[in-house]
mmJSON file of the N, C-alpha and C atoms, coordinates in Angstrom:
{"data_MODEL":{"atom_site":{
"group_PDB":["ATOM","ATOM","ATOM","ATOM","ATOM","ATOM","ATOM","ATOM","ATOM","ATOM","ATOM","ATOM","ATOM","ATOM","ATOM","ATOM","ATOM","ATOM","ATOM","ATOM","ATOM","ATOM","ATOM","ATOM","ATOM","ATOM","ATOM","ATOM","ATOM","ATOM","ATOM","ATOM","ATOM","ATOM","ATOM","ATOM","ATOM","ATOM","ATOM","ATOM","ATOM","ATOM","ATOM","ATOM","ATOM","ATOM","ATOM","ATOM","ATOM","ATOM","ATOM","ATOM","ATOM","ATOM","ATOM","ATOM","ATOM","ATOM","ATOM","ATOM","ATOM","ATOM","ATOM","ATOM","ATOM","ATOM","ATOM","ATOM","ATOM","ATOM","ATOM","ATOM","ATOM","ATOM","ATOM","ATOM","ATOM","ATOM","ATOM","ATOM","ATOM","ATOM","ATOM","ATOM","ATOM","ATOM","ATOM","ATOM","ATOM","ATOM","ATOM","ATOM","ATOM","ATOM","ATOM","ATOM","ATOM","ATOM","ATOM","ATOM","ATOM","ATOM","ATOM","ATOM","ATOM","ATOM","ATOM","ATOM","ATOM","ATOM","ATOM","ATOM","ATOM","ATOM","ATOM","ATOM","ATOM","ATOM","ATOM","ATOM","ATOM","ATOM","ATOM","ATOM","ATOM","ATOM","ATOM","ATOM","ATOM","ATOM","ATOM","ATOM","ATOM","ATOM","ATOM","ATOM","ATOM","ATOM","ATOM","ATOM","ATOM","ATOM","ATOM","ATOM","ATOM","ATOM","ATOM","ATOM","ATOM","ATOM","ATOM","ATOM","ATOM","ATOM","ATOM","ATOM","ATOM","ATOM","ATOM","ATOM","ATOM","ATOM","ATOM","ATOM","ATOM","ATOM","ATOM","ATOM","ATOM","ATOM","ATOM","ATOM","ATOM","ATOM","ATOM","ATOM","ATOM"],
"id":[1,2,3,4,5,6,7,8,9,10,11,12,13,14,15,16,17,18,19,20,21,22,23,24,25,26,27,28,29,30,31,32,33,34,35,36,37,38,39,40,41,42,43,44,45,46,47,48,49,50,51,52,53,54,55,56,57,58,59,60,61,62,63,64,65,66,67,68,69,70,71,72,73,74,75,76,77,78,79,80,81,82,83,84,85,86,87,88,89,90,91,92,93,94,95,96,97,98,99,100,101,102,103,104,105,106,107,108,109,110,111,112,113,114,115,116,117,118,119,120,121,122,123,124,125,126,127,128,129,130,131,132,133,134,135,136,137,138,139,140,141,142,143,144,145,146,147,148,149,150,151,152,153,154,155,156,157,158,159,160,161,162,163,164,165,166,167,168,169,170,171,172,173,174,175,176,177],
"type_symbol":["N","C","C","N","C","C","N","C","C","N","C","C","N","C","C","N","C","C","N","C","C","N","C","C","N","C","C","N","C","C","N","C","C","N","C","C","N","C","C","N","C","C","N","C","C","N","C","C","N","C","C","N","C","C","N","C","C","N","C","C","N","C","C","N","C","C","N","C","C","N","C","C","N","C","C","N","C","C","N","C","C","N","C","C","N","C","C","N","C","C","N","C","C","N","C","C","N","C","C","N","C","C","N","C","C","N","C","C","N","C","C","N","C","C","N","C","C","N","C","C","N","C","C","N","C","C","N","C","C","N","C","C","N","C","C","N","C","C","N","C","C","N","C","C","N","C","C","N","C","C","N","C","C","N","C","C","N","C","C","N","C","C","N","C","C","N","C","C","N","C","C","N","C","C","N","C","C"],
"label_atom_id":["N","CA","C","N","CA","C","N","CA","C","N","CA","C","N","CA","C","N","CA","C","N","CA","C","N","CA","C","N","CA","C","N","CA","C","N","CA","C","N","CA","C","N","CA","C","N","CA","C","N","CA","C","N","CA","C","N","CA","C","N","CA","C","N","CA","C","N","CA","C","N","CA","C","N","CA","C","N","CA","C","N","CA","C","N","CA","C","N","CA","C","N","CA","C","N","CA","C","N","CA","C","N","CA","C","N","CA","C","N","CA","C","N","CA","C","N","CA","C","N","CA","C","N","CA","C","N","CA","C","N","CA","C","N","CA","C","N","CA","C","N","CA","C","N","CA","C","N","CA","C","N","CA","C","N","CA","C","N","CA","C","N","CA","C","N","CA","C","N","CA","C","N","CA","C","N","CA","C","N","CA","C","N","CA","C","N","CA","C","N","CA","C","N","CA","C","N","CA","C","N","CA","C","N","CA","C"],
"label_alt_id":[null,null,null,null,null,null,null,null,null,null,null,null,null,null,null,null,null,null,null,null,null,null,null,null,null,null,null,null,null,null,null,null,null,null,null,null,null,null,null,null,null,null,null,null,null,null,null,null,null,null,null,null,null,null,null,null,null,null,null,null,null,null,null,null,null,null,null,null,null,null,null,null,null,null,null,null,null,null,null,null,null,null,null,null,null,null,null,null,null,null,null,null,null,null,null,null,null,null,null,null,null,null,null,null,null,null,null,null,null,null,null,null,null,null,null,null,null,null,null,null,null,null,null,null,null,null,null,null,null,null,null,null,null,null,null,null,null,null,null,null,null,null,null,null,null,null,null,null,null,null,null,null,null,null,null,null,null,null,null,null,null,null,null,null,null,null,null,null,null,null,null,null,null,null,null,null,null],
"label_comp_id":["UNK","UNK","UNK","UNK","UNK","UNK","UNK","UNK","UNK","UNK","UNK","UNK","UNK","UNK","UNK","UNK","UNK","UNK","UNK","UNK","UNK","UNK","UNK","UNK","UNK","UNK","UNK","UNK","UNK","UNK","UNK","UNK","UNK","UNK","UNK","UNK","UNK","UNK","UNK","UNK","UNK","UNK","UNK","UNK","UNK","UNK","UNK","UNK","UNK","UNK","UNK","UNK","UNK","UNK","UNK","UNK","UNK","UNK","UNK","UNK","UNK","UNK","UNK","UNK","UNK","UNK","UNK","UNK","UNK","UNK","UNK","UNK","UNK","UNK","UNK","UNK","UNK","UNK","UNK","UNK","UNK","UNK","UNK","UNK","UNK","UNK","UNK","UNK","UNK","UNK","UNK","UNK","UNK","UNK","UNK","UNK","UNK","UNK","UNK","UNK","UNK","UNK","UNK","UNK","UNK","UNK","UNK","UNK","UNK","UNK","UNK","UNK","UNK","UNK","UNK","UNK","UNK","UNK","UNK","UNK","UNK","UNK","UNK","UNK","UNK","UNK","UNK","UNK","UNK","UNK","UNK","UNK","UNK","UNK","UNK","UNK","UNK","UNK","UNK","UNK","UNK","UNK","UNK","UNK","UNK","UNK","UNK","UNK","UNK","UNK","UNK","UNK","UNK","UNK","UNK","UNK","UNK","UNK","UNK","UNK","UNK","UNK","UNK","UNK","UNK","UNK","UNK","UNK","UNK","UNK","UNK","UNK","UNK","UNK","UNK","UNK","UNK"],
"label_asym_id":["A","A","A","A","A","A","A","A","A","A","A","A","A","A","A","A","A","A","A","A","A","A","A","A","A","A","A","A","A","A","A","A","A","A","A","A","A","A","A","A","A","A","A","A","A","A","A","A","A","A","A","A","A","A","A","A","A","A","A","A","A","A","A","A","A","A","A","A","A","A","A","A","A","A","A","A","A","A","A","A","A","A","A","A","A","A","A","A","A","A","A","A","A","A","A","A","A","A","A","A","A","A","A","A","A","A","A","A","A","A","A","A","A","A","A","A","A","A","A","A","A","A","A","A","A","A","A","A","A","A","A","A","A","A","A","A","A","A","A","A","A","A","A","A","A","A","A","A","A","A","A","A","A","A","A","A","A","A","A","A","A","A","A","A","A","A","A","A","A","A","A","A","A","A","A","A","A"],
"label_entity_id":["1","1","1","1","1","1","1","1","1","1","1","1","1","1","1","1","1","1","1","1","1","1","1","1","1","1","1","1","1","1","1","1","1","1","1","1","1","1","1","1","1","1","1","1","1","1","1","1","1","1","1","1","1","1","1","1","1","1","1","1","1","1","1","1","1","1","1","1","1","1","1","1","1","1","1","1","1","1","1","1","1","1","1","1","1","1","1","1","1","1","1","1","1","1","1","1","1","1","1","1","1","1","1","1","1","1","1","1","1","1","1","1","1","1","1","1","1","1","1","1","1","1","1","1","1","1","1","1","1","1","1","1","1","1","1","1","1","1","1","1","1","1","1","1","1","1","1","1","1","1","1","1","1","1","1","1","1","1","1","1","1","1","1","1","1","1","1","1","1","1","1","1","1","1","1","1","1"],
"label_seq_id":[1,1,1,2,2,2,3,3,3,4,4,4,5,5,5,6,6,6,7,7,7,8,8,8,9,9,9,10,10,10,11,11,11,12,12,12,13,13,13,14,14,14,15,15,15,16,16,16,17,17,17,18,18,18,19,19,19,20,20,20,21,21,21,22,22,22,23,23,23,24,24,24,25,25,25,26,26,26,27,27,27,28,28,28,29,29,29,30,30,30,31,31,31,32,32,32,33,33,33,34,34,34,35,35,35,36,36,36,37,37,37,38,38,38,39,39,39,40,40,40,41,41,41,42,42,42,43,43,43,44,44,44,45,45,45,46,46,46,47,47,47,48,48,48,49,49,49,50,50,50,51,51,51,52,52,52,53,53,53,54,54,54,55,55,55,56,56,56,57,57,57,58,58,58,59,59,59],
"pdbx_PDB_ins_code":[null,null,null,null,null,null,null,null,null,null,null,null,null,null,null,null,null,null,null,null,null,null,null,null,null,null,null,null,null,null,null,null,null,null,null,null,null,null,null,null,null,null,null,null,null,null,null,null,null,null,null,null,null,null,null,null,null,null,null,null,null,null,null,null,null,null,null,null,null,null,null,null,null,null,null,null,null,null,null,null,null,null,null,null,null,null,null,null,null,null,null,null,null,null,null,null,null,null,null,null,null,null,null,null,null,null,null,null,null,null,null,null,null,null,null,null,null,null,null,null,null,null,null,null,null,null,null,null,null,null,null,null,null,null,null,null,null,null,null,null,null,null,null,null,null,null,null,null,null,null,null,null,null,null,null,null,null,null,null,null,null,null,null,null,null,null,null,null,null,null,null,null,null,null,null,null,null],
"Cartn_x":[-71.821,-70.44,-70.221,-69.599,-69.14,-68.034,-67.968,-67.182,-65.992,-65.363,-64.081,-63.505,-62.805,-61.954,-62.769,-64.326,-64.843,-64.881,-64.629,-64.417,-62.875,-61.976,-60.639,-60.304,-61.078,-60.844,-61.654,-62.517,-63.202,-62.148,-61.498,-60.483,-59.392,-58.636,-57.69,-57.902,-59.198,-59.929,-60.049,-60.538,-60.655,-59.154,-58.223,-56.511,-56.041,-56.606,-56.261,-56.86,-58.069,-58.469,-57.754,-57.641,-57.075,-57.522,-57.287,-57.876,-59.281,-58.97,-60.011,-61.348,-60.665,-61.299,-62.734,-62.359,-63.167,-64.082,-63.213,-64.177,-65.594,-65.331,-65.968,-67.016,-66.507,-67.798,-68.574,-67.969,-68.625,-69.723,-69.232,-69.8,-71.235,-71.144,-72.052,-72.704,-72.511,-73.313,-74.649,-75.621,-76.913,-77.906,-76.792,-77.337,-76.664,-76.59,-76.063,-74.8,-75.413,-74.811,-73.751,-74.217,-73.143,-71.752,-72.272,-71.449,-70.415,-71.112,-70.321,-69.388,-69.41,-68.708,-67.447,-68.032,-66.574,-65.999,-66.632,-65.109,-64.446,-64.848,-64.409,-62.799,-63.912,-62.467,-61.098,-62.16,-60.661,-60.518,-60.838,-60.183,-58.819,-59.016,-58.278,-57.239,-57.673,-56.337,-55.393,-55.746,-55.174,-54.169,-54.806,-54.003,-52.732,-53.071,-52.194,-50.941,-51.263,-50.005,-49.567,-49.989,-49.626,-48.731,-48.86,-48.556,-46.837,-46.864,-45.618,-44.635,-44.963,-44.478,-43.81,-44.391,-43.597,-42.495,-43.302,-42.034,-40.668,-40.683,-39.84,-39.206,-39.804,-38.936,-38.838,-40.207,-40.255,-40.809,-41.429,-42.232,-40.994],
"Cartn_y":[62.969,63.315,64.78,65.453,66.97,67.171,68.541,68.726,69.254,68.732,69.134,69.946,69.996,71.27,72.747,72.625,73.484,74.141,73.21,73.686,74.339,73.255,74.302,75.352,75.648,77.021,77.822,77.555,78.578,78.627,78.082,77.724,78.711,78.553,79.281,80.614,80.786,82.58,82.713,82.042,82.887,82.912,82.054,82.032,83.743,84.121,85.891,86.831,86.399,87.432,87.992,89.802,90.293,90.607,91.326,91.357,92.373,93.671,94.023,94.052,92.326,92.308,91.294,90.266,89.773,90.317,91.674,92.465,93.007,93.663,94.088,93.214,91.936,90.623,90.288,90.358,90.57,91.561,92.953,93.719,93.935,93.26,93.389,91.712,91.154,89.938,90.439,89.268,89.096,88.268,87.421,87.167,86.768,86.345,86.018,84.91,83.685,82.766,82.899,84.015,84.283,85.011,85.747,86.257,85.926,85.071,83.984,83.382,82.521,81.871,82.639,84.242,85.306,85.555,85.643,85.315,84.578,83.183,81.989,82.09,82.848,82.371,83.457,84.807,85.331,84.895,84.09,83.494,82.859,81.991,80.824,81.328,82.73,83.248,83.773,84.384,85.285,84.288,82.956,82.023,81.899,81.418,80.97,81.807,83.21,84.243,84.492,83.715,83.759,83.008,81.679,79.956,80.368,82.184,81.368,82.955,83.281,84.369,83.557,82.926,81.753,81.407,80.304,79.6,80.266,81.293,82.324,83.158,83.053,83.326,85.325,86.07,87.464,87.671,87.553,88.109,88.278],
"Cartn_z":[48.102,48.364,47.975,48.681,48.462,47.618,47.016,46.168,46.88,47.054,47.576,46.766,45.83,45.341,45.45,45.601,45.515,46.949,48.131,49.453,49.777,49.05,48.726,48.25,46.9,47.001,47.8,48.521,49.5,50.671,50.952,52.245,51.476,50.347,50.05,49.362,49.726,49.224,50.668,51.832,52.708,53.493,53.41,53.623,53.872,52.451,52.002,52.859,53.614,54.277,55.12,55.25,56.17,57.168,59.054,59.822,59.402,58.488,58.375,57.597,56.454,55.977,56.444,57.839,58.627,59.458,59.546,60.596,59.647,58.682,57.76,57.588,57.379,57.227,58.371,59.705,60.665,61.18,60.254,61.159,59.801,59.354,57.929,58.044,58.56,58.665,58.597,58.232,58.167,58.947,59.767,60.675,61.966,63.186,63.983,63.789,63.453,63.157,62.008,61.038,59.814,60.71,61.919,62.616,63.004,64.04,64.521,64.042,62.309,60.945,61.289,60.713,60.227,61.22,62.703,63.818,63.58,63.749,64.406,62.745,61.819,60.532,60.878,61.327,61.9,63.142,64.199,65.302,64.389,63.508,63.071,62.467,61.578,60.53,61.884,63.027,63.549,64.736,64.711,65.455,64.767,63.486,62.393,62.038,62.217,62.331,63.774,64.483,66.034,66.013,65.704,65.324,64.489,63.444,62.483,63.269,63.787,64.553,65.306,66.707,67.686,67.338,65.84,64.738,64.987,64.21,63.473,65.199,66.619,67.359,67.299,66.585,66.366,67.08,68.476,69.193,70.135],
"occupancy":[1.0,1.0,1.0,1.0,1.0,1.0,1.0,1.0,1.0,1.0,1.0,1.0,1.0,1.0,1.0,1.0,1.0,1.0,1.0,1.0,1.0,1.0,1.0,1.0,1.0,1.0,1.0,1.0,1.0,1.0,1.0,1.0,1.0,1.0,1.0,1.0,1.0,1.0,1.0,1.0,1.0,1.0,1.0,1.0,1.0,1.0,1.0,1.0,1.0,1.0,1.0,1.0,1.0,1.0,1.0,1.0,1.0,1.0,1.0,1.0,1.0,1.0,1.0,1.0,1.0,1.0,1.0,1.0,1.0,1.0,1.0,1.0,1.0,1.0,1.0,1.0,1.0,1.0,1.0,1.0,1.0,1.0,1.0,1.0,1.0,1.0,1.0,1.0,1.0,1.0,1.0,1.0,1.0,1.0,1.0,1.0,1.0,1.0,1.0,1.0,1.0,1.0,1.0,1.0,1.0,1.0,1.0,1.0,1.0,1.0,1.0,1.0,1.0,1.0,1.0,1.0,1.0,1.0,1.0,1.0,1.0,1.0,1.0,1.0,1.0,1.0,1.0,1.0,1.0,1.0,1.0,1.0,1.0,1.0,1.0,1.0,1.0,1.0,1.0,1.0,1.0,1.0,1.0,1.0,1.0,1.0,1.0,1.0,1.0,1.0,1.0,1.0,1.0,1.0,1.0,1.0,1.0,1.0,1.0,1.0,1.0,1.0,1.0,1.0,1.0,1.0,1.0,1.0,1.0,1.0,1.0,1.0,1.0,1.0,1.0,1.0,1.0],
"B_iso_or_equiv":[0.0,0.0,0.0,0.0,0.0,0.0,0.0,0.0,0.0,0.0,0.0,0.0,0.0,0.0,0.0,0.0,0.0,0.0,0.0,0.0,0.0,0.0,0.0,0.0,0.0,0.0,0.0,0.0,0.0,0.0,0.0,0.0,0.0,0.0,0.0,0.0,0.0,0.0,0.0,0.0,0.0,0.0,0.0,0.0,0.0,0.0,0.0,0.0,0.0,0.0,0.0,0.0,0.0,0.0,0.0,0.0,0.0,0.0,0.0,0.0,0.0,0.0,0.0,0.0,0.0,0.0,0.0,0.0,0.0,0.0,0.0,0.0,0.0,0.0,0.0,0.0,0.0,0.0,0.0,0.0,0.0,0.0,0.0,0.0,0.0,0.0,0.0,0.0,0.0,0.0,0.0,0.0,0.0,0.0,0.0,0.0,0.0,0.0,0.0,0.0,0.0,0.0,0.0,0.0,0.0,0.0,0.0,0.0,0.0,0.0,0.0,0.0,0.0,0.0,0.0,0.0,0.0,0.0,0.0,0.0,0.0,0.0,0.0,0.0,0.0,0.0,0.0,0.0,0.0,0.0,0.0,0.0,0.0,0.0,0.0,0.0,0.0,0.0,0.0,0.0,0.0,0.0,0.0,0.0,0.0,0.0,0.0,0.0,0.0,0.0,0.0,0.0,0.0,0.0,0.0,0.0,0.0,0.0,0.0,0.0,0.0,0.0,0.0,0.0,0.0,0.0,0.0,0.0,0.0,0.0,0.0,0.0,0.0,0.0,0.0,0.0,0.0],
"pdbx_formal_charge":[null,null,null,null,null,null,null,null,null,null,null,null,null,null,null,null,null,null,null,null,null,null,null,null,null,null,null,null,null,null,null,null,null,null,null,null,null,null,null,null,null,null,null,null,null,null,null,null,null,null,null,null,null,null,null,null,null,null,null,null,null,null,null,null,null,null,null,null,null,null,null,null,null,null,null,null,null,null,null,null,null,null,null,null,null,null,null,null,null,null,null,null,null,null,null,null,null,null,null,null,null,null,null,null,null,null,null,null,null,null,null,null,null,null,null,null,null,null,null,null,null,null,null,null,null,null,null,null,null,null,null,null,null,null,null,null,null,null,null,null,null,null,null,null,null,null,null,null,null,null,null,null,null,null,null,null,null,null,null,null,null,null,null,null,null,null,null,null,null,null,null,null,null,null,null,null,null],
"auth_seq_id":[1,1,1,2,2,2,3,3,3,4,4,4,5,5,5,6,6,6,7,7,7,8,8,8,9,9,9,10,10,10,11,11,11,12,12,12,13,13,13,14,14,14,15,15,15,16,16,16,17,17,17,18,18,18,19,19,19,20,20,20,21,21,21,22,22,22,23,23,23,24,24,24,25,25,25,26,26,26,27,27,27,28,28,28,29,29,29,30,30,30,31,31,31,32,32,32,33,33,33,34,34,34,35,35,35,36,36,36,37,37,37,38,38,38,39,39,39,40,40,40,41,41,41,42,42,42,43,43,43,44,44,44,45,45,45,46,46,46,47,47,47,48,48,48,49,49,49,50,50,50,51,51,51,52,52,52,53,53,53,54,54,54,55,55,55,56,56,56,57,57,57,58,58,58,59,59,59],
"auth_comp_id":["UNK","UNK","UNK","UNK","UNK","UNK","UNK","UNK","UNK","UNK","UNK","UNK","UNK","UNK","UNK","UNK","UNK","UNK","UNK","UNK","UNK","UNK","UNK","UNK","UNK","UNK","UNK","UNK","UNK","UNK","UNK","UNK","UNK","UNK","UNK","UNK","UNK","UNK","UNK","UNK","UNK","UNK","UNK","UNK","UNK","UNK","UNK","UNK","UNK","UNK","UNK","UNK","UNK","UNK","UNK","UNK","UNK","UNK","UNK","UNK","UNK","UNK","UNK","UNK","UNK","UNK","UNK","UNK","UNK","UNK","UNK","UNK","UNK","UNK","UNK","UNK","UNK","UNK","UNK","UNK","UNK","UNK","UNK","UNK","UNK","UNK","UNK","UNK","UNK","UNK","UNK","UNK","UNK","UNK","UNK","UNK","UNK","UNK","UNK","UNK","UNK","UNK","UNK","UNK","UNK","UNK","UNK","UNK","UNK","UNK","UNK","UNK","UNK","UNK","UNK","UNK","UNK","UNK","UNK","UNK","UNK","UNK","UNK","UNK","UNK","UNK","UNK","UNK","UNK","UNK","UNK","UNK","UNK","UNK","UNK","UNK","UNK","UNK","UNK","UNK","UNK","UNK","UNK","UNK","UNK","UNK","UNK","UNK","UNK","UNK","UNK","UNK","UNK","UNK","UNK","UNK","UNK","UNK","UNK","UNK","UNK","UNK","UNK","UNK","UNK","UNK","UNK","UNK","UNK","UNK","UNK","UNK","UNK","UNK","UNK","UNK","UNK"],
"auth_asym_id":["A","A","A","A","A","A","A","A","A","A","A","A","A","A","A","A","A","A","A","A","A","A","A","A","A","A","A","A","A","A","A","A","A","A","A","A","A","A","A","A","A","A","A","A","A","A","A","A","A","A","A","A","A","A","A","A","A","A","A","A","A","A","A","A","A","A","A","A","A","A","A","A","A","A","A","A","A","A","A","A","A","A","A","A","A","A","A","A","A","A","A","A","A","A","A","A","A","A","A","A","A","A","A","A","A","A","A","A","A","A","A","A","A","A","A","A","A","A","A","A","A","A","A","A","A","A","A","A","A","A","A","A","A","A","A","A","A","A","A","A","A","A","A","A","A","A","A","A","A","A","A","A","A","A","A","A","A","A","A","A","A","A","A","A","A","A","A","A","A","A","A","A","A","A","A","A","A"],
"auth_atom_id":["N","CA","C","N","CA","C","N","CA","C","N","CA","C","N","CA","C","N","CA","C","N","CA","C","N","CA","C","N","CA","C","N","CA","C","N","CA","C","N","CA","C","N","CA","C","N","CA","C","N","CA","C","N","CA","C","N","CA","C","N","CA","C","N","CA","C","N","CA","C","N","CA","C","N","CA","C","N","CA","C","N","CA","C","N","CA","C","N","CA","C","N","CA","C","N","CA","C","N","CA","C","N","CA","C","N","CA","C","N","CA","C","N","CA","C","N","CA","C","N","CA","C","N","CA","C","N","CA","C","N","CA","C","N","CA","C","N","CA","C","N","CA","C","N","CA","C","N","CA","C","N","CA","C","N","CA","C","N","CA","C","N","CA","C","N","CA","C","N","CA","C","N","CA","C","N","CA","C","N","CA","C","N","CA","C","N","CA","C","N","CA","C","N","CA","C","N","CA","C","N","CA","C","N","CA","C"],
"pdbx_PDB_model_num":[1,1,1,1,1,1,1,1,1,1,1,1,1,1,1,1,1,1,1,1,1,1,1,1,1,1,1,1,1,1,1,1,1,1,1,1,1,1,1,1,1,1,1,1,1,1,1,1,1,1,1,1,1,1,1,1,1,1,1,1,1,1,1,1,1,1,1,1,1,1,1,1,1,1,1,1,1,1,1,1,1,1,1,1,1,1,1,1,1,1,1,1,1,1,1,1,1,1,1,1,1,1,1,1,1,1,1,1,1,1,1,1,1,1,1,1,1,1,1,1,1,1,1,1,1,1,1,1,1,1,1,1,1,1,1,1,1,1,1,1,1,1,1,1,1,1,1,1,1,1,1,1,1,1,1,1,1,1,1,1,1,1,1,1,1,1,1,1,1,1,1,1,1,1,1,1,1]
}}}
């Protein structure tokens, strides 16, 4: 069984990341697939401020 709180705080450390701080991890990856990871997490953060923008009716 996995440690869950220990996956939570990895979820609410990477929450904080900013756009350039994904890029940075991207562009510094080590390998392809690590690549891939640090998109897909800024795919998700950058939805998520898409998602409360809508909300909120500011676009």
């Amino acid at each position: 069984m996995c440690d869950v709180k220990k996956y939570e705080k990895i979820y609410q450390e990477l929450e904080h990341l900013q756009p350039e701080d994904t890029l940075q991890l991207v562009l510094e990856a080590e390998t392809e697939e690590q690549r891939d990871f640090y998109e897909l997490v800024g795919d998700f953060l950058l939805q998520k401020k898409q998602r409360q923008v809508i909300e909120r009716n500011l676009f």
